[in-house]
Structure formats: C-alpha cells, structure tokens
N, C-alpha and C positions, 0 to 999 in steps of 0.2 A: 604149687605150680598151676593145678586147676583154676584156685579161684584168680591167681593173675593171670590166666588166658582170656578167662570167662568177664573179668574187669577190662582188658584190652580190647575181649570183642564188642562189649557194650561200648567201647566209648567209639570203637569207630564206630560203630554201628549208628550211633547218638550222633558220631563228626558228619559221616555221609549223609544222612538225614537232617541234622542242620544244614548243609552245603545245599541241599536239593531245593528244601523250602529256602532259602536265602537265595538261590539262582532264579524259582518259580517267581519270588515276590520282587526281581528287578521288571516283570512287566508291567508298562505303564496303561490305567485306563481312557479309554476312547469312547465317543457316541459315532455311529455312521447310519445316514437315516437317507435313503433313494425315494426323492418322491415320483411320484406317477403326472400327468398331465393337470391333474384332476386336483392338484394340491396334495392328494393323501397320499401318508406312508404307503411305499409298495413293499420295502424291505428295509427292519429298522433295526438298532441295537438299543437297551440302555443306556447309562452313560459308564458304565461296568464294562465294557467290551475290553479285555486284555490281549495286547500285541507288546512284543518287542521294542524295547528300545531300537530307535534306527528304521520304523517300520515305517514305510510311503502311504502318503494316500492310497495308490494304488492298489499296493499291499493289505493295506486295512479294507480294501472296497472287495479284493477279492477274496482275504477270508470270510468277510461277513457272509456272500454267495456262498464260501462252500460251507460256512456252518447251518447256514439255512434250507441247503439243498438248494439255491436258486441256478442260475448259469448266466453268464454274459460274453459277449461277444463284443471284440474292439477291432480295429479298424488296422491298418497298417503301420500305423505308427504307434499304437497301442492304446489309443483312444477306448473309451470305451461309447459302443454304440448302441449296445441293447442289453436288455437285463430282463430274465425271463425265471419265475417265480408261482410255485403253484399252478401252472396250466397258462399263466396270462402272459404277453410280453409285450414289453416297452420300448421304441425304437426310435432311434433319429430317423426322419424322414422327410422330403419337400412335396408342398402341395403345387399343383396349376398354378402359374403364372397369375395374379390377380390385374385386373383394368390398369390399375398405376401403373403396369409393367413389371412390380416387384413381386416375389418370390418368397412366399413365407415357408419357414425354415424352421421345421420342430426339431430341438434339440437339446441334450446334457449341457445344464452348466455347474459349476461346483461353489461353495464357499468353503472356508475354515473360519470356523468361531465366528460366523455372523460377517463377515467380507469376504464379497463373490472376487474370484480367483482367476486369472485368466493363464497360469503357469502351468506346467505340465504337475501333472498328478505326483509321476515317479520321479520328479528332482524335489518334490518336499514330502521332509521328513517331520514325523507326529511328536507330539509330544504333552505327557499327564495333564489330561484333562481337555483336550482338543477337541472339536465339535465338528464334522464334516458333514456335509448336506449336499447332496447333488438333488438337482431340480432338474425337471423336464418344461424349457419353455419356448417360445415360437418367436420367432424374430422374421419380421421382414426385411431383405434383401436386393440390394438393386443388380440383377447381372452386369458381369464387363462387356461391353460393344465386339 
C-alpha cells in the first residue's frame, strides 16, 4: 500500500509539474523597444520578452516598464505620454508656435513589425514573434482658426 501511495504521489506530482511547465510555455515571445528623440533605445527587450497570449500592445509596453523599473504616464484615454527610466524622462510636448504659423508637436508614435500604426494600442492584440517600436517624433501642425 506504501509503494502505491508513493507511485500515485509521484505521478501527480510529475502530472502538476507537467501542467505548470505546459501552461508556463503557452507564452508567446515579443521584442518592445521605446525609443528616445535621439533615435536611441531608452528602454528595450530582446526578442525573448514572454506575455500571454491575448496580451495588447499596451499590456506588453506596460510590463516592459515594470520589469525594468521604469514608469509612465498616459493621458485620459490611456494614451501613453511619458516614460520615465533611470532618472531621465521622455514626454509628449509642443514647442512655440514657428514663422509658418505651425506648431511642432513632439510626440509617441508606434509600429508593429516594421508598419507605423495609427490604432489604439489596447484594441491590438500580440502575437509570437511581433516586434513593437514606439518612436519619439516631431510633427508640424497647423492650429484650427
């Protein structure tokens, strides 16, 4: 009766531990790489980064932050508008009005897999092997009257 207890607990034992590593290895790998004005990584992954199936850009932008220690900050509609990393921080912001009258306008923009993205972050969802890039860049602006 020993050795069938002792055979029944190994195999759960064996069953739960396959189950855990077989649940661990449905997540799929990702790269998320934020650059700075400057063109340089400010906070980047490999292309090893593991999320969840099901996982948003979003989601992917904001584990990266907390696995790095970094923070950011989004906007009211959940934008995100800064990203702040080791002491330094990165932010949407508008300069003076230039001569033309236009308005240049530093700002996030994002791709997946090499095509810049103009959809919200949190209605797409990742998928093995996806490449996400958010760029920091400057667009001139005409105000409305």
């Amino acid at each position: 009766n020993i050795v069938a207890l002792a055979l029944v607990a190994a195999l759960l034992c064996f069953g739960l531990t396959s189950c855990q590593n077989n649940q661990g290895s449905t997540d799929i790998k990702v790269s998320v790489r934020i650059y700075d004005s400057n063109g340089d990584i400010f906070i980047g992954t490999g292309e090893d980064f593991a999320v969840a199936p099901g996982t948003t850009v979003t989601d992917a932008v904001k584990a990266l932050c907390e696995e790095r220690g970094a923070t950011y900050e989004t906007d009211t509609t959940g934008v995100f508008i800064s990203f702040t990393y080791d002491g330094t921080k990165i932010e949407e912001y508008q300069d003076d009005p230039l001569e033309s009258g236009k308005i240049p306008l530093h700002k996030f923009t994002w791709s997946l897999n090499g095509t810049a993205q103009s959809g919200a972050m949190d209605a797409t969802t990742l998928n093995e092997g996806d490449a996400i890039v958010i760029g920091f860049t400057t667009v001139e602006v005409t105000p409305m009257p």
